[in-house]
GUPA-278972 format. One record per residue: residue in three letters; chain; x negated, z negated, y negated of N, C-alpha, C, CB in turn. Coordinates in nm, 4 decimals, always signed. Each point is the difference from the previous one (the first is absolute). Glycine has a CB too. Layout:
N
(r ALA, A, (X, Z, Y), (X, Z, Y), (X, Z, Y), (X, Z, Y))
...
This chain:
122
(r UNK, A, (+1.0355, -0.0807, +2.0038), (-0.1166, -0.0139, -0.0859), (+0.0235, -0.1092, -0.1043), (-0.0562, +0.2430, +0.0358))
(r UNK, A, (-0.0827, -0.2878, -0.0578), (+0.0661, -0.0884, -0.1334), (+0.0110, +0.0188, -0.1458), (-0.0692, -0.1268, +0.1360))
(r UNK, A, (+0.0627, +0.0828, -0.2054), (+0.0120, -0.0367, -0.1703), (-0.1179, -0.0388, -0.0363), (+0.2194, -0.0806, -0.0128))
(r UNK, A, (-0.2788, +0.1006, -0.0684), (-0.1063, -0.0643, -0.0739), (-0.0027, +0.0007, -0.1572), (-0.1153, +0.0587, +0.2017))
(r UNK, A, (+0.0703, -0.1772, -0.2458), (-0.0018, +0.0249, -0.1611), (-0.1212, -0.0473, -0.0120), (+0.2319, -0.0266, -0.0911))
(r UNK, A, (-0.3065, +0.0900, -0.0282), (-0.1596, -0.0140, -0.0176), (+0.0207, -0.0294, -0.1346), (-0.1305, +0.1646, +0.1683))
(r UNK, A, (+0.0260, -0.2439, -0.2332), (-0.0132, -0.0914, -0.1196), (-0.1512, +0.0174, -0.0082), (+0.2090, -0.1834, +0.0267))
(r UNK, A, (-0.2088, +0.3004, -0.1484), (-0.1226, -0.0181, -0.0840), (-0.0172, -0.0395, -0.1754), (-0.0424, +0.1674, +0.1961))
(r UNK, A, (-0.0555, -0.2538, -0.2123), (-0.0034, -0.0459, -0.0960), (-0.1451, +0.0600, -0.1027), (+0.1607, -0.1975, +0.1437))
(r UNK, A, (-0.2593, +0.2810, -0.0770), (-0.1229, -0.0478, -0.0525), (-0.0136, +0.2144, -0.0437), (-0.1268, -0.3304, +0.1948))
(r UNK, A, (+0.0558, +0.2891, -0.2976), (+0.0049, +0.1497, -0.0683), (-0.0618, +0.0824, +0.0708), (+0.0036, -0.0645, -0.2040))
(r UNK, A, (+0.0272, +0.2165, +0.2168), (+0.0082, +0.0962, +0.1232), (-0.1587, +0.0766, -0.0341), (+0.3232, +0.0489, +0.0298))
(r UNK, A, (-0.3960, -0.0937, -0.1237), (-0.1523, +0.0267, +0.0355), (-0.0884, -0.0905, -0.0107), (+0.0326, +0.1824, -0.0576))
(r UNK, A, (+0.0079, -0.3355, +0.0552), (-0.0717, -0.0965, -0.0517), (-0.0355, -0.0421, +0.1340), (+0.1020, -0.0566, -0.2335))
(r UNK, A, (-0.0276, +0.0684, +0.3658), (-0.0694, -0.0456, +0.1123), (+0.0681, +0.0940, +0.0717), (-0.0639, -0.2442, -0.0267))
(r UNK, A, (+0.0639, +0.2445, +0.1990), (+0.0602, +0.1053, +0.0444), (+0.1180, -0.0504, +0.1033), (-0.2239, +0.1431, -0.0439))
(r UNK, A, (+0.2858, -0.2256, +0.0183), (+0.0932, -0.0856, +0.0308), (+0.1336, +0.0957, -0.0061), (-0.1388, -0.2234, -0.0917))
(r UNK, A, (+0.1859, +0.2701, -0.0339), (+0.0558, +0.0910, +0.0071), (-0.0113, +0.1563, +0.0907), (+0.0074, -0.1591, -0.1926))
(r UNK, A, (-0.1068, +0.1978, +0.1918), (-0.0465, +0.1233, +0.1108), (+0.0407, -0.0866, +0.1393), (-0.2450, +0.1394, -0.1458))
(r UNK, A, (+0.1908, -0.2434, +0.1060), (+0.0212, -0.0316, +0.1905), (+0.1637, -0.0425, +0.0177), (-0.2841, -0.1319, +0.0561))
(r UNK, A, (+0.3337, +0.1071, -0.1565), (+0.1531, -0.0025, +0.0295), (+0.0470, +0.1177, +0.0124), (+0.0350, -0.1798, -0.1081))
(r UNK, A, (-0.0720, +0.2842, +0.0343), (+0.0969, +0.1174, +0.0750), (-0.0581, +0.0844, +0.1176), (+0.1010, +0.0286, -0.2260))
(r UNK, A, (-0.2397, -0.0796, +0.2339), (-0.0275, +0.0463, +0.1597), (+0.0654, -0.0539, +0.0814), (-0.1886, +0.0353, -0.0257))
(r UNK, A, (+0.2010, -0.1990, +0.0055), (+0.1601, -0.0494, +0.1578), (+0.0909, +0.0556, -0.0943), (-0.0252, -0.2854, +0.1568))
(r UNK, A, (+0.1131, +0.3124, -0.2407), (+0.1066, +0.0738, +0.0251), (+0.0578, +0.1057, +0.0494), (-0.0343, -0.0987, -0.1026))
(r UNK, A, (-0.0805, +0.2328, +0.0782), (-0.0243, +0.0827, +0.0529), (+0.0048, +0.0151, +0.1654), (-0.0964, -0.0011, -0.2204))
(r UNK, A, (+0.0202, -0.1068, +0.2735), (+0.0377, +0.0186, +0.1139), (+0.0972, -0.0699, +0.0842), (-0.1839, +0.0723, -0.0392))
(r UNK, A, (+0.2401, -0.2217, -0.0482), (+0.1318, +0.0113, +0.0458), (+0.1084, +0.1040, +0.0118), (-0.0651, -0.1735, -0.0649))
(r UNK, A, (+0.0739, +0.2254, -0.0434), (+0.0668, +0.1221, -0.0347), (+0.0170, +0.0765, +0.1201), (-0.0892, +0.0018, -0.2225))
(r UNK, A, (-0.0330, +0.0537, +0.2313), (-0.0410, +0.0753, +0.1338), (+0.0402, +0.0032, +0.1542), (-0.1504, -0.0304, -0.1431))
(r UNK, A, (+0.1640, -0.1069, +0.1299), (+0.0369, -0.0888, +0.1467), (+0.1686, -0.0500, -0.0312), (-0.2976, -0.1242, +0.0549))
(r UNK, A, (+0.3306, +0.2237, -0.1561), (+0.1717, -0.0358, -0.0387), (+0.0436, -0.1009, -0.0160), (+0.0498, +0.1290, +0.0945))
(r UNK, A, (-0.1135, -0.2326, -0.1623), (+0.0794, -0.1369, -0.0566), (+0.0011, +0.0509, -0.1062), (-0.0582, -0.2050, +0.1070))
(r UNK, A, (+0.1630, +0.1157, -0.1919), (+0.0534, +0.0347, -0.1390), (-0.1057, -0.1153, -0.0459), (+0.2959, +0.0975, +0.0064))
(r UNK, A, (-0.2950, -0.0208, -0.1701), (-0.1033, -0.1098, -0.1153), (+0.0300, -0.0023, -0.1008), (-0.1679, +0.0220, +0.0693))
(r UNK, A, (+0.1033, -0.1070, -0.1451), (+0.0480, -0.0182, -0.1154), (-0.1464, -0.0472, -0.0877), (+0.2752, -0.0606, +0.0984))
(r UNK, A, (-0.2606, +0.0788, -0.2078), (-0.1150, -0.0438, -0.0949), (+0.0082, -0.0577, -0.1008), (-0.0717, +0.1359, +0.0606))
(r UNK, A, (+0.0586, -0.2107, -0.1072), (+0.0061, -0.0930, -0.1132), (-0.1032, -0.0124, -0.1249), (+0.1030, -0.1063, +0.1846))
(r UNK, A, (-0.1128, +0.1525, -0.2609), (-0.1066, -0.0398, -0.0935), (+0.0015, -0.0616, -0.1401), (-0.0618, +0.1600, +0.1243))
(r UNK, A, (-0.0334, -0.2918, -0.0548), (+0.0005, -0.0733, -0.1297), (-0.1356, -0.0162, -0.0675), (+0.1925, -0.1195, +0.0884))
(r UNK, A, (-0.1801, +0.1280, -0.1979), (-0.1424, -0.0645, -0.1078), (-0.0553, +0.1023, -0.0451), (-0.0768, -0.1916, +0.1139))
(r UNK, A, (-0.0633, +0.1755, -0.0807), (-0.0573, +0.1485, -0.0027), (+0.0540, +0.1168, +0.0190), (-0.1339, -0.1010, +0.0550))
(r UNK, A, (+0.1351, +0.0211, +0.1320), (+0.0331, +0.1635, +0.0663), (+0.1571, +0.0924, -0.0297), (-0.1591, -0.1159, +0.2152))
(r UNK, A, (+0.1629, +0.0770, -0.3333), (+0.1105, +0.0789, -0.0599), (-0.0570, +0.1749, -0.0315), (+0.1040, -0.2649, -0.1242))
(r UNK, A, (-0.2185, +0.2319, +0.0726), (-0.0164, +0.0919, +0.0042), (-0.1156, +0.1068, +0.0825), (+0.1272, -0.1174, -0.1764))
(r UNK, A, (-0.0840, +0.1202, +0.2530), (+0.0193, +0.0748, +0.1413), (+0.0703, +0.1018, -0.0206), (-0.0045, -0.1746, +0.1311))
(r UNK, A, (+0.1815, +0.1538, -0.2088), (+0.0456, +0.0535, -0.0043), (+0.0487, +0.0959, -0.1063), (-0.0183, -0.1443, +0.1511))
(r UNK, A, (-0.1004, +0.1582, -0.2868), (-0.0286, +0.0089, -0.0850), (-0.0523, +0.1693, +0.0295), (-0.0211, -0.2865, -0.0681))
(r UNK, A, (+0.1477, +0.3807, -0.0162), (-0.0634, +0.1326, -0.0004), (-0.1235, +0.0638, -0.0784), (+0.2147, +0.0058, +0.0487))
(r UNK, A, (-0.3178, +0.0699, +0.0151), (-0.1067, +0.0616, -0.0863), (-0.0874, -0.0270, +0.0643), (+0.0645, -0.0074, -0.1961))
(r UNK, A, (-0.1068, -0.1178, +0.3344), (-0.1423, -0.0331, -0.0032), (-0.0597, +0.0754, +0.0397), (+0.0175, -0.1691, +0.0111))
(r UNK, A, (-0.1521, +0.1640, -0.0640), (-0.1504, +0.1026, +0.0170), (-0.1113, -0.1121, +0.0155), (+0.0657, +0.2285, -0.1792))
(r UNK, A, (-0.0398, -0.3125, +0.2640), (-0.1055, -0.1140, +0.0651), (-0.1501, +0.1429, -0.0017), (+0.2245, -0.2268, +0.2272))
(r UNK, A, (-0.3308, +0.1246, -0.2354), (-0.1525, +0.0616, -0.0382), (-0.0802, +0.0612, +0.1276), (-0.0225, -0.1905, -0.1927))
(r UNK, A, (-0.0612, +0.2255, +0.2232), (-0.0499, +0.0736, +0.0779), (-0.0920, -0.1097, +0.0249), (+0.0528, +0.2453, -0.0657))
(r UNK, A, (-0.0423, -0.2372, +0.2426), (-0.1135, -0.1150, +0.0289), (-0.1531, +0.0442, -0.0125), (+0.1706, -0.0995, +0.1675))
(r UNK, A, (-0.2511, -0.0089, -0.1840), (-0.1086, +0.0329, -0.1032), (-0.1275, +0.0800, +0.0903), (+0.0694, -0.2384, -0.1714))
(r UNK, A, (-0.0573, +0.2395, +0.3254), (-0.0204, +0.0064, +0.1085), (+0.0858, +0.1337, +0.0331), (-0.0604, -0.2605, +0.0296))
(r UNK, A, (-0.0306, +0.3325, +0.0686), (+0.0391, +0.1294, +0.0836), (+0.1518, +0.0737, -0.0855), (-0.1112, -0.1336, +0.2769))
(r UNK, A, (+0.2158, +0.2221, -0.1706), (+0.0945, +0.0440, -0.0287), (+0.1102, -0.0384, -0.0230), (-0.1039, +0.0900, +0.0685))
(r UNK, A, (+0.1116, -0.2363, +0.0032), (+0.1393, -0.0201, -0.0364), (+0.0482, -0.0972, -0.1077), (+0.0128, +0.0612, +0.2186))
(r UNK, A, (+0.1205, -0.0462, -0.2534), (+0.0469, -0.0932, -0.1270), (+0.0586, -0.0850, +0.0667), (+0.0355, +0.1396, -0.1836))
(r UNK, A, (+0.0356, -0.1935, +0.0546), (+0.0636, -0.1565, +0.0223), (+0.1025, +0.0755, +0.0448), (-0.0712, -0.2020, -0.1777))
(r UNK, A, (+0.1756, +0.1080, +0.3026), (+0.1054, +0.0188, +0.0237), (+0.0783, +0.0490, -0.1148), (-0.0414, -0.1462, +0.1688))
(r UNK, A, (+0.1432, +0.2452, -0.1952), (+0.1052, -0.0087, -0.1207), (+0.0941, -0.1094, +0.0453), (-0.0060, +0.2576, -0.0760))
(r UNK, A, (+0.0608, -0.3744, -0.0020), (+0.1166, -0.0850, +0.0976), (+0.0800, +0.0984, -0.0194), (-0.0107, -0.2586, -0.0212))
(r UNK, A, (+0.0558, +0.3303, -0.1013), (+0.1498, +0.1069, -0.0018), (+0.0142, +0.0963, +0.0727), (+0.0170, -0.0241, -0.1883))
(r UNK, A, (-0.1145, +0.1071, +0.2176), (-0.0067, +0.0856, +0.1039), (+0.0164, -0.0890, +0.1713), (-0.1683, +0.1692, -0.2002))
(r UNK, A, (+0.1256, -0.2693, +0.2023), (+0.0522, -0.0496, +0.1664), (+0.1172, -0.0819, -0.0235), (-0.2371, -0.0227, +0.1216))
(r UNK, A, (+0.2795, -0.0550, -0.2255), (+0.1463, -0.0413, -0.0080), (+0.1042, +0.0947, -0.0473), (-0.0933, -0.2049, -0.0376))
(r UNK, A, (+0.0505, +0.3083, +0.0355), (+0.1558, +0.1716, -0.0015), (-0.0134, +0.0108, +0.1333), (-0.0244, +0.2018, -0.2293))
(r UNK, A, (-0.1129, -0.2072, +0.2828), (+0.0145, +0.0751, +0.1593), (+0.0670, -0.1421, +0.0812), (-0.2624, +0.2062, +0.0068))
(r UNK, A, (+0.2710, -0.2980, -0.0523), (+0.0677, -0.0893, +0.0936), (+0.1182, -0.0022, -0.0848), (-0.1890, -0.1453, +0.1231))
(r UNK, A, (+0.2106, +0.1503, -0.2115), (+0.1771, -0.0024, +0.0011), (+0.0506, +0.1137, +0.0583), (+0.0243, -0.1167, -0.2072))
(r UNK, A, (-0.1071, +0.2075, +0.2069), (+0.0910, +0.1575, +0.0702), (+0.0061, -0.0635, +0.1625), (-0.1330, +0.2711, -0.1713))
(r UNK, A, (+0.0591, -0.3314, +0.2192), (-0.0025, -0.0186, +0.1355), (+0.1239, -0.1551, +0.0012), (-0.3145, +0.1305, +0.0595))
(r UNK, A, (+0.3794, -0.1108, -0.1120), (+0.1128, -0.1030, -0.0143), (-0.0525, -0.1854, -0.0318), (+0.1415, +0.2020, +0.1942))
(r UNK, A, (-0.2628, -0.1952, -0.3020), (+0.0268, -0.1340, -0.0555), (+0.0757, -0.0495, -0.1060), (-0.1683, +0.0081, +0.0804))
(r UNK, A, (+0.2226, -0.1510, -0.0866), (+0.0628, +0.0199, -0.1337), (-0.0708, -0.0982, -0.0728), (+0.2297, +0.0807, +0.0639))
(r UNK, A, (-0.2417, -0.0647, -0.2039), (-0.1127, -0.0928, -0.1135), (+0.1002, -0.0295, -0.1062), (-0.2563, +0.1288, +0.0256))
(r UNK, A, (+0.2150, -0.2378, -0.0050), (+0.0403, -0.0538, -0.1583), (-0.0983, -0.0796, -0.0514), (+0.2316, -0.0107, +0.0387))
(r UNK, A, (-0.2437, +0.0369, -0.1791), (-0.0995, -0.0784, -0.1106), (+0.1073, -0.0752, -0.0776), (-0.2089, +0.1855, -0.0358))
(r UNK, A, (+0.1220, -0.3177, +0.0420), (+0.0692, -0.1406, -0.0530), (+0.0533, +0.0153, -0.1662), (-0.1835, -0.1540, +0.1761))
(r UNK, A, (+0.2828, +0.1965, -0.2058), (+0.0493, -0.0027, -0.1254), (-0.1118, -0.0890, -0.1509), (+0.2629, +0.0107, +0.1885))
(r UNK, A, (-0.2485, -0.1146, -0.1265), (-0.0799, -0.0810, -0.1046), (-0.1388, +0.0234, -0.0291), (+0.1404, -0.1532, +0.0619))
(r UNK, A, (-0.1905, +0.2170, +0.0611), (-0.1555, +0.0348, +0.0145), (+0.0105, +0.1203, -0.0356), (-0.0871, -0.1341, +0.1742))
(r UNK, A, (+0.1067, +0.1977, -0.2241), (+0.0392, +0.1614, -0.0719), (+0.0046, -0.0894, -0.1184), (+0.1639, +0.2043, +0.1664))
(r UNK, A, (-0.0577, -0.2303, -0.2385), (+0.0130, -0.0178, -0.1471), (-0.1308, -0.1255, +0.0184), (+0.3185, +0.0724, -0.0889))
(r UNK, A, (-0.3321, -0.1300, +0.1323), (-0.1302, -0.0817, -0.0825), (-0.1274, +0.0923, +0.0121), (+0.0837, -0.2590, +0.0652))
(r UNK, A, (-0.1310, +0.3879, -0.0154), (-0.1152, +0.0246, -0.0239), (+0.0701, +0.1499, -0.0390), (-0.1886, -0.1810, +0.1571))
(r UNK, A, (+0.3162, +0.2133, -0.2479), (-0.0075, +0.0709, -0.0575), (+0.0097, +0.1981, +0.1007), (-0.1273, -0.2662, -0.1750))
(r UNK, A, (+0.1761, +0.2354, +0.2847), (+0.0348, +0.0979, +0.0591), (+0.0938, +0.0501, +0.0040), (-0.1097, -0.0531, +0.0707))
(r UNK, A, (+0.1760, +0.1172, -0.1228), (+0.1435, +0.0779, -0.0467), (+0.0731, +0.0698, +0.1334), (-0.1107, +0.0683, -0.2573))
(r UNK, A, (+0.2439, -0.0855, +0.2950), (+0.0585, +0.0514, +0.1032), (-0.0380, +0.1441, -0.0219), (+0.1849, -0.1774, +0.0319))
(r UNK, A, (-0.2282, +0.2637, -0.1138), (-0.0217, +0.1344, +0.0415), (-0.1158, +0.0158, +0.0099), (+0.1623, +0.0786, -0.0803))
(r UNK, A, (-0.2659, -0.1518, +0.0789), (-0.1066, +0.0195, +0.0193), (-0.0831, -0.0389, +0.1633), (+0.0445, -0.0209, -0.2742))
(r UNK, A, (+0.1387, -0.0146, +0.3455), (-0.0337, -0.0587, +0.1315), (+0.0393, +0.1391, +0.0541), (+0.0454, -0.2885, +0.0052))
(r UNK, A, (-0.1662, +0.3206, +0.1376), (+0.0385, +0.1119, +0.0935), (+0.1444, +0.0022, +0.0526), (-0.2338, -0.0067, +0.0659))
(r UNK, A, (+0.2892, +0.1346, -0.0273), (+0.1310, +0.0417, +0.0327), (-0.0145, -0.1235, +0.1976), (+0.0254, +0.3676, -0.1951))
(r UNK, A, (+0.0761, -0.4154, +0.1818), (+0.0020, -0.0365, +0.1114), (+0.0407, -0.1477, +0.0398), (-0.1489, +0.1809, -0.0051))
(r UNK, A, (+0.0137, -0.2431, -0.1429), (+0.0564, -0.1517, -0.0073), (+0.0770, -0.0553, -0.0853), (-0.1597, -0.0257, +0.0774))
(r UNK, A, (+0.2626, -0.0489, -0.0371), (+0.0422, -0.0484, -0.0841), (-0.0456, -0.1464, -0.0255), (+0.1586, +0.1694, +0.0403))
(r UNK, A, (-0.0782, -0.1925, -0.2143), (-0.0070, -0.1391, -0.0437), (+0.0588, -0.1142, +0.0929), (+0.0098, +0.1080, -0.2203))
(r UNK, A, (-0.0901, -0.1903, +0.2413), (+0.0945, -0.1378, +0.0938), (-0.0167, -0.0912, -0.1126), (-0.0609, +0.0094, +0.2902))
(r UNK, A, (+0.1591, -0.1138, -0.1993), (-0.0235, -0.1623, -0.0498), (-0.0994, -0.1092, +0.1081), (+0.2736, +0.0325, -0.1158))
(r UNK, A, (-0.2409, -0.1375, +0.0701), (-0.0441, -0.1116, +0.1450), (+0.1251, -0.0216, +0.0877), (-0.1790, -0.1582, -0.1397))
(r UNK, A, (+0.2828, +0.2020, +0.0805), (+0.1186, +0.0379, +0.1035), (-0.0188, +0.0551, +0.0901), (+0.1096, +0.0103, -0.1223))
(r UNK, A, (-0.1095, +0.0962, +0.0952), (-0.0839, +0.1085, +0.1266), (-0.0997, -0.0186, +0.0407), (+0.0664, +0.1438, -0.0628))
(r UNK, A, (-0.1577, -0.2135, +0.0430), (-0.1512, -0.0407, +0.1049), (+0.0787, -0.1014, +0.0939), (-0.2469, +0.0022, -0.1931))
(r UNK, A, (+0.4049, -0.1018, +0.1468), (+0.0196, -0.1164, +0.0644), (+0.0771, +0.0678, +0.1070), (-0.0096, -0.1872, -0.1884))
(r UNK, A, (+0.0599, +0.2837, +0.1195), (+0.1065, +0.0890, +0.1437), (-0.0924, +0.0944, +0.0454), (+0.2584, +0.0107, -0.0950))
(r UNK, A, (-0.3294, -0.0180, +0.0757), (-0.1060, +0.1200, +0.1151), (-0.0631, -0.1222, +0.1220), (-0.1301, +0.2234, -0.2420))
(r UNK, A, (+0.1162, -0.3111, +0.2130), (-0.0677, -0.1401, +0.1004), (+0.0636, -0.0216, +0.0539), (-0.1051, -0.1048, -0.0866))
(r UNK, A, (+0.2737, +0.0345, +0.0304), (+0.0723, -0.0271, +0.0878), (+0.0228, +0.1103, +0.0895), (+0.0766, -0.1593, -0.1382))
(r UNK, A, (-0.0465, +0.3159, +0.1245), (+0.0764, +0.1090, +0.0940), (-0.1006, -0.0005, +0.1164), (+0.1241, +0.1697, -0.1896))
(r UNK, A, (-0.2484, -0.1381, +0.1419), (-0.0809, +0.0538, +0.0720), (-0.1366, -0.0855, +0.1033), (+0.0962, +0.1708, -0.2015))
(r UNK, A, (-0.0788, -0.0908, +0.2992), (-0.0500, -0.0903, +0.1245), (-0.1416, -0.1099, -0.0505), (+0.0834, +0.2355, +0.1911))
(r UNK, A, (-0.1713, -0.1557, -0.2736), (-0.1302, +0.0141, -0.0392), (-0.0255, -0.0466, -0.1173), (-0.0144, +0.1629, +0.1211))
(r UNK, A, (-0.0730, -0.2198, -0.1846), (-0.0570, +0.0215, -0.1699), (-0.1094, -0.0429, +0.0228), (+0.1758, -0.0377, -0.1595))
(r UNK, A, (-0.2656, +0.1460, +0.1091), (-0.1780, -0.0393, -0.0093), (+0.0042, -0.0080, -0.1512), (-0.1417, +0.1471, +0.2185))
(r UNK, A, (+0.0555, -0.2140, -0.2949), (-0.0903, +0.0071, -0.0857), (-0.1480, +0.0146, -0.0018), (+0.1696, -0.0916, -0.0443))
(r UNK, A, (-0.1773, +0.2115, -0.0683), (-0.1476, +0.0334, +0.0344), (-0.0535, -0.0148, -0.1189), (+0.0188, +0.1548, +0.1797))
């Protein structure tokens, strides 16, 4: 199977770029390649504990939670890291990040490219 590393940048309710990244992870996952996640900019916080995204304005259902589907994909063996610098510049505190991800650098986005078979950006 292969490797994949995924690169999101864009905030996890501002478009659905993020949802659609952990829908292919999810089902890489599924299909047993290993993954990896990266988040920079915005989509830092993704990984940001507490969210209560709004109720769509329309019928029953809500907005995706990103925290509720990025726990269920790290339990299903993804690994995340949020970009160190993109945390302290918009003020996101390592404990205020969900159990699971850790802090990276651009080190680790450079050794996740080089290891791994794959890298999308979404």
């Amino acid at each position: 199977m292969a490797s994949i590393t995924v690169v999101v940048a864009d905030a996890p309710y501002g478009k659905e770029r993020f949802y659609s990244a952990l829908r292919f992870l999810l089902v890489a996952l599924h299909e047993g390649h290993k993954a990896n996640l990266f988040l920079l900019e915005d989509a830092v916080f993704a990984a940001k504990k507490g969210q209560a995204p709004p109720e769509m304005p329309v019928g029953d259902a809500g907005m995706p939670n990103c925290e509720d589907l990025l726990k269920a994909a790290i339990a299903e063996g993804l690994v995340v890291r949020a970009c160190r610098v993109c945390c302290t510049e918009r003020g996101l505190r390592d404990d205020e990040v969900i159990a699971g991800v850790q802090i990276g650098t651009m080190l680790d986005l450079v050794n996740w490219v080089v290891e791994t078979d794959k890298a999308l950006f979404f």
